[in-house]
C-alpha positions as CSV (number, residue, x, y, z in Angstrom):
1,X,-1.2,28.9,-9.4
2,X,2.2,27.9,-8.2
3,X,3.6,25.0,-10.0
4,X,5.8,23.4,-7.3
5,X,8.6,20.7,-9.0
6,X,7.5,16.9,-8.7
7,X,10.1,14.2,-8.2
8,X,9.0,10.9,-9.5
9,X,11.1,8.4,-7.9
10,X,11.4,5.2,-9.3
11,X,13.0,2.0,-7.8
12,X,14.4,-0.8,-9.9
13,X,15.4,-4.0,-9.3
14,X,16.2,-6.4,-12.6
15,X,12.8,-4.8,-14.3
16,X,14.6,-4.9,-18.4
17,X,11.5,-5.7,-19.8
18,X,8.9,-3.2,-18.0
19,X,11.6,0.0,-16.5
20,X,11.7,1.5,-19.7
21,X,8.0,2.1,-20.5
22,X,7.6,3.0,-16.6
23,X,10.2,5.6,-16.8
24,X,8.4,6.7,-20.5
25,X,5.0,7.1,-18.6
26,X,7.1,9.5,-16.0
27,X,8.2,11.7,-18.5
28,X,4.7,11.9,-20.2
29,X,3.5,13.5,-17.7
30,X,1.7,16.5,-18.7
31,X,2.6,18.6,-15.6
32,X,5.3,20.6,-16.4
33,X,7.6,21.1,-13.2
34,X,8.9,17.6,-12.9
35,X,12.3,15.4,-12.7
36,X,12.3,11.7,-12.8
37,X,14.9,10.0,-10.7
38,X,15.7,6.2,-11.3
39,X,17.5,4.0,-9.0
40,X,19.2,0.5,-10.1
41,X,19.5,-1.4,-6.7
42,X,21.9,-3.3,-8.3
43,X,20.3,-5.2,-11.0
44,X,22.6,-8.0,-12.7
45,X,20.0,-7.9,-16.0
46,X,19.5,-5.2,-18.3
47,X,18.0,-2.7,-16.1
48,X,20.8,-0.1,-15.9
49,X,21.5,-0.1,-19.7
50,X,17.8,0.8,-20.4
51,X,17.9,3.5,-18.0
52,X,21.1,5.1,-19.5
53,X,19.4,5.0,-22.7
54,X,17.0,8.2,-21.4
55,X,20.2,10.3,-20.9
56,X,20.0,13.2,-19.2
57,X,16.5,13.2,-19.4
58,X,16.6,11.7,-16.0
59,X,18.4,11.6,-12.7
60,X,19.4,8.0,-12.3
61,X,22.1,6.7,-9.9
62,X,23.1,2.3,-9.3
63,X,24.5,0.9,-6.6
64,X,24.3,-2.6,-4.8
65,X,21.1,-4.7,-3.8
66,X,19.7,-3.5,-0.7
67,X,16.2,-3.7,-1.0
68,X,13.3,-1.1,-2.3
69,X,12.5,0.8,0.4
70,X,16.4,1.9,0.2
71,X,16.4,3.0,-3.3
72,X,13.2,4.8,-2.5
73,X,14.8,6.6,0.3
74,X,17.5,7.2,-1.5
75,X,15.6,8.5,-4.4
76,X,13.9,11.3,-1.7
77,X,17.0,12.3,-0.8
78,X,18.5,13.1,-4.5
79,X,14.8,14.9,-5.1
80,X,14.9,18.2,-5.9
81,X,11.5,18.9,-5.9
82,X,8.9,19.6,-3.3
83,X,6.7,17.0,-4.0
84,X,7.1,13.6,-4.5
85,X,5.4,10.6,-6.6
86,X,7.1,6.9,-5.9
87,X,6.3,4.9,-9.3
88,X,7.6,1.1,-9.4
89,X,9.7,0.0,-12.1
90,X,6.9,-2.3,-13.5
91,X,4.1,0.2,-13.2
92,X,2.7,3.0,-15.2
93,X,1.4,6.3,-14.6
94,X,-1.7,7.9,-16.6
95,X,-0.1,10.9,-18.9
96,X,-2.8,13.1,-16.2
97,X,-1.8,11.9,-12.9
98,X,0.5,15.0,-11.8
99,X,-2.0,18.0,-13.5
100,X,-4.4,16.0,-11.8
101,X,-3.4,15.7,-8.3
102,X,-0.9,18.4,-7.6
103,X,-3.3,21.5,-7.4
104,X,-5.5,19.6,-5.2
105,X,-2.4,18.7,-2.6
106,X,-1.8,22.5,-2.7
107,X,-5.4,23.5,-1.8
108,X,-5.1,21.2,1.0
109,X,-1.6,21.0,2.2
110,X,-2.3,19.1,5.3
111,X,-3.5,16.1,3.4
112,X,-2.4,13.1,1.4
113,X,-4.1,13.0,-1.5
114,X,-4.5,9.7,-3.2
115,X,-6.0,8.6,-6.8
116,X,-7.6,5.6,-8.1
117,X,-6.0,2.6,-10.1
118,X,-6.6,-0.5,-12.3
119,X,-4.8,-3.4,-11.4
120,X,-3.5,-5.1,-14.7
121,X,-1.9,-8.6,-16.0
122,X,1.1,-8.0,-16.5
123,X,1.5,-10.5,-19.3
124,X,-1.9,-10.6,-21.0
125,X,-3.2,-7.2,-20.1
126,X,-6.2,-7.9,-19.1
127,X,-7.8,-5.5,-16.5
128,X,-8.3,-7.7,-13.4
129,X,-9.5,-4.7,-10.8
130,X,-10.0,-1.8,-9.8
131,X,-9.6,-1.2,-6.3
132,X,-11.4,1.8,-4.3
133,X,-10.6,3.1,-0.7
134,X,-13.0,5.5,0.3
135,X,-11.6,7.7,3.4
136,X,-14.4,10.1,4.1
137,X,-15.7,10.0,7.2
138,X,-12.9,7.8,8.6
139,X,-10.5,8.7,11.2
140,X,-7.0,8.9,9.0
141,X,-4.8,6.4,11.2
142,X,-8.2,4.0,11.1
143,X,-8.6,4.5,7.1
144,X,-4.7,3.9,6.6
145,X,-5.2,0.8,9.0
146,X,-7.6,-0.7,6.6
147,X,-6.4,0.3,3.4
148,X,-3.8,-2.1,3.3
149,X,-3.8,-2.0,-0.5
150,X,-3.4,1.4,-1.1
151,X,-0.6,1.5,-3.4
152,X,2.5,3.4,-3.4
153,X,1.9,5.3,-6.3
154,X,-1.6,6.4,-5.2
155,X,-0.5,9.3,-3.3
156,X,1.5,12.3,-4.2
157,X,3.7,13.5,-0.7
158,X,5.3,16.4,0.6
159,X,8.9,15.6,0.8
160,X,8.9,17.6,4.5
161,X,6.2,15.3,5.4
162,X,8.3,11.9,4.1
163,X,11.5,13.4,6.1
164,X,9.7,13.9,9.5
165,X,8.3,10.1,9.7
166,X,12.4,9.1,8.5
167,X,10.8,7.8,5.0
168,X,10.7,4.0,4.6
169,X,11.2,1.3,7.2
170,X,14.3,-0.7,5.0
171,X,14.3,-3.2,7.9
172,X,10.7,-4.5,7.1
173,X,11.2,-7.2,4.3
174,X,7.5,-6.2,3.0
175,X,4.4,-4.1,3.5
176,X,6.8,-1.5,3.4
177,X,4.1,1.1,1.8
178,X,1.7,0.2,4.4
179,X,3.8,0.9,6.7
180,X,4.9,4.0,5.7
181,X,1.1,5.6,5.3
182,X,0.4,4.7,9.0
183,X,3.3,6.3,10.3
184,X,2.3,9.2,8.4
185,X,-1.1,9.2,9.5
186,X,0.1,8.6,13.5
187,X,2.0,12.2,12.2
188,X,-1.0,13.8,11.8
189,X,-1.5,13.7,8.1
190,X,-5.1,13.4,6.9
191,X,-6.4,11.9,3.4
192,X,-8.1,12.9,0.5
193,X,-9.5,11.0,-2.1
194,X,-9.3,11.8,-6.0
195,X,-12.3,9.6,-7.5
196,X,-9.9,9.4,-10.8
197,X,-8.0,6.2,-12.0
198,X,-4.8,7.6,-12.7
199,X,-2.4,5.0,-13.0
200,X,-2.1,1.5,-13.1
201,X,-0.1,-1.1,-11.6
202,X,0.9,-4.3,-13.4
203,X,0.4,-7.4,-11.7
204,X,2.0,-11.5,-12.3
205,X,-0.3,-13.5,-11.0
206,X,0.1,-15.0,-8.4
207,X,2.5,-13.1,-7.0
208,X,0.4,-11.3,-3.9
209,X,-0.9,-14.5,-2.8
210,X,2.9,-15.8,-3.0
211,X,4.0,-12.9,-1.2
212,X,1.1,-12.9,1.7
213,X,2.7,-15.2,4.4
214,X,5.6,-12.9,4.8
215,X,2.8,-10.1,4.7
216,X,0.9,-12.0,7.8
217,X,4.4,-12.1,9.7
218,X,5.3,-8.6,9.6
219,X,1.5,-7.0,10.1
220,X,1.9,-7.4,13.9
221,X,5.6,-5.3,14.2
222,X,3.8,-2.1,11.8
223,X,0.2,-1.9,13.7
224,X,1.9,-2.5,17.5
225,X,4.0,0.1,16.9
226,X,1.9,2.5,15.2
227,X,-0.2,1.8,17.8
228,X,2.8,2.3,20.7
229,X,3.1,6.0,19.4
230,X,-0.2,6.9,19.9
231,X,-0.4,5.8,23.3
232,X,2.8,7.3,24.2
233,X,1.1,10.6,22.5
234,X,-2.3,10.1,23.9
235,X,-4.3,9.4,20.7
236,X,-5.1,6.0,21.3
237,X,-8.5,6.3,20.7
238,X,-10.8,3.2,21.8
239,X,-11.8,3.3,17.9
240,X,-8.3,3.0,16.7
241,X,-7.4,-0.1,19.1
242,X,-10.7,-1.9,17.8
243,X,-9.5,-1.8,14.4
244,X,-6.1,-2.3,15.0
245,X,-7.1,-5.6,16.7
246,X,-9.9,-6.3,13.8
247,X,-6.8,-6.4,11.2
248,X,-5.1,-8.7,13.4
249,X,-7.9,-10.7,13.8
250,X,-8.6,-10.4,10.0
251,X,-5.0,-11.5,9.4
252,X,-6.3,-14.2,11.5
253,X,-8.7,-15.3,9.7
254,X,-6.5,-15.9,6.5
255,X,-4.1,-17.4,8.5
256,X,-6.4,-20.3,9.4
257,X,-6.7,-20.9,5.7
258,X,-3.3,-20.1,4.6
259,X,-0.5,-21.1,7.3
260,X,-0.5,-23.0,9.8
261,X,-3.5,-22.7,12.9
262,X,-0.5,-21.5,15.5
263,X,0.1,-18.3,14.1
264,X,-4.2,-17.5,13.5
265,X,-3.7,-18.1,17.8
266,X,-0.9,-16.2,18.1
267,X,-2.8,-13.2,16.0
268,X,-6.1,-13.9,17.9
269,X,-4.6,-13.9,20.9
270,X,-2.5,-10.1,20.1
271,X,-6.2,-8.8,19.0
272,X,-7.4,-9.6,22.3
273,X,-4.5,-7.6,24.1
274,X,-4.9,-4.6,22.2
275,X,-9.0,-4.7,22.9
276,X,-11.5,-6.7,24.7
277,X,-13.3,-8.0,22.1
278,X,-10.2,-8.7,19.8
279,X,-11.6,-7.0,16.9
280,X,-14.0,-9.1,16.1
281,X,-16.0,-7.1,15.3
282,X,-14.1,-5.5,12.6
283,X,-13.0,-9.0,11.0
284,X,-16.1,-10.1,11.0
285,X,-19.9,-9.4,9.6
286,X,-22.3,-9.9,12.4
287,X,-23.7,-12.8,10.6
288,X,-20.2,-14.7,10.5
289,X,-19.8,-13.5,13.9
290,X,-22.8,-15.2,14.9
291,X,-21.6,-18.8,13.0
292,X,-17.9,-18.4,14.6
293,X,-19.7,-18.2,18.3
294,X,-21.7,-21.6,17.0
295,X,-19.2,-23.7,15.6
296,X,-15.4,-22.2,16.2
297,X,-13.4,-20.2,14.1
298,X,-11.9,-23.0,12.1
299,X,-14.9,-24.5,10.6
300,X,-16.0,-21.1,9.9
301,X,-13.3,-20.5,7.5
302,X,-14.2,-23.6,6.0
303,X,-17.5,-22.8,5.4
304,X,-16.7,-19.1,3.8
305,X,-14.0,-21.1,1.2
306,X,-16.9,-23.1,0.4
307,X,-19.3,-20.4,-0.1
308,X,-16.9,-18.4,-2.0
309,X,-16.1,-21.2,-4.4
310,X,-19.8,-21.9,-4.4
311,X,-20.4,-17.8,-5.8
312,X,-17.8,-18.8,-8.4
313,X,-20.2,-21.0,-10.1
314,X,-23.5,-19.9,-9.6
315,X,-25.4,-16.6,-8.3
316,X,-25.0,-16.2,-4.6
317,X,-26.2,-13.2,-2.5
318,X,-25.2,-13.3,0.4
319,X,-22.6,-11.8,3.4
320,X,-20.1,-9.2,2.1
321,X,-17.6,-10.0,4.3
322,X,-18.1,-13.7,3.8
């Protein structure tokens, strides 16, 4: 079988402590064809002095700070290989993931496909998750919709394919990968799912939850115009608007216990313009749905905090969604 060359591209931005045993997992790959590119987006710690140290076992270039998506782009246009695996400069990749994933993307070329992960503390390592998105079934632009948490490194990509969507968005200050797989999937590209955990990314805590109000800002720019394409291509399907406005109104819902109640209005209020029922849906179980008609939307977030701190302490079967 044809062994096409893999490009892992790997962004880094004042990583000293964790680039070098990212860019050791790269090289351990067991897939033969490979290259690993690095690119310093103008660290000011150690950064670049650990990546010299791999000499010309890698591709690595520095310049100044403008942002990840940047260096990522960059790194796609340095690639020489046909395929391409983005690894962050804090995460790792399992010594498999290429020999694992690469003859399934070439048995089906017109998909994405995408491995499992374990999310890990960074400082303890102590596995904390393992997330599963599960797109069978799924419409592809409705699966990337909700699989907000699908990380970069997930998929391996067809550089052709990253070059016809214009790579990654460096104006968005976040949710950049998110992003990126919608576009792909308002392209046309479908998914497939490797049932494998294959690599794992390294997490501080507290950072996501740090990071989610900027997250809840840009949500509405990606999804209205992902959803603006397909209309102007005619494949905005009444199933894609629904969930579209159920992410908004999801975002919603974490806005009212998060930020401040005018921005959960402002997203309501954008679910309700891209469908009639605002996606609720989608954001909601129908037993939640039934409590927000009952007592408002507020209180019911209330309620689901309480419940959920409630499940920390003792045995609680209840709502899913809750």
């Amino acid at each position: 079988m044809k062994q096409p060359v893999v490009s892992i591209i790997i962004p880094c931005y004042n990583a000293e402590k964790y680039v070098g045993e990212a860019i050791e997992s790269a090289l351990a790959q067991t897939y033969p064809n490979k290259e690993v590119i690095v690119i310093d987006d103008g660290s000011t710690d150690g950064s670049l002095d650990v990546i010299k140290s791999f000499g010309d076992r890698i591709h690595w270039e520095t310049g100044p700070n403008r942002g990840g998506s940047a260096a990522r782009n960059r790194g796609i246009e340095l690639a020489q290989g046909e395929l391409i695996q983005f690894l962050d400069a804090d995460d790792l990749l399992h010594p498999q993931k290429l020999e694992r994933q690469v003859p399934l993307v070439l048995e089906t070329p017109d998909m994405i496909v995408y491995c499992d992960f374990v999310v890990e503390d960074i400082e303890t390592g102590e596995i904390v998750e393992i997330p599963r998105r599960e797109c069978d079934g799924r419409d592809p632009v409705v699966f990337a919709i909700q699989a907000e948490r699908l990380s970069i490194s997930a998929p391996i990509h067809w550089k052709s394919r990253l070059l016809e969507v214009g790579g990654f968005d460096e104006s968005l200050p976040c949710c950049q990968e998110y992003d990126l797989h919608i576009r792909l999937a308002c392209h046309g590209a479908k998914w497939r799912h490797l049932r494998e955990v294959l690599y794992t990314v390294r997490r501080r805590k507290g950072s996501v939850s740090h990071a989610y109000g900027r997250i809840l800002d840009q949500h509405p720019r990606v999804l209205l115009r992902a959803l603006a394409e397909l209309r102007a291509r005619g494949r905005a399907t009444v199933a894609i608007e629904e969930h579209i406005a159920g992410k908004l109104a999801a975002d919603a819902r974490v806005a009212l216990r998060f930020r401040p109640p005018s921005l959960a209005r402002q997203l309501f209020r954008l679910a309700r313009s891209v469908h009639p029922d605002g996606g609720l849906r989608v954001a909601y179980s129908p037993r939640t749905l039934f409590l927000r008609r009952l007592i408002g939307a507020r209180l019911t977030e209330y309620l689901v905090i309480r419940k959920r701190s409630y499940k920390g302490t003792k045995r609680y079967l209840g709502d899913h969604i809750l």
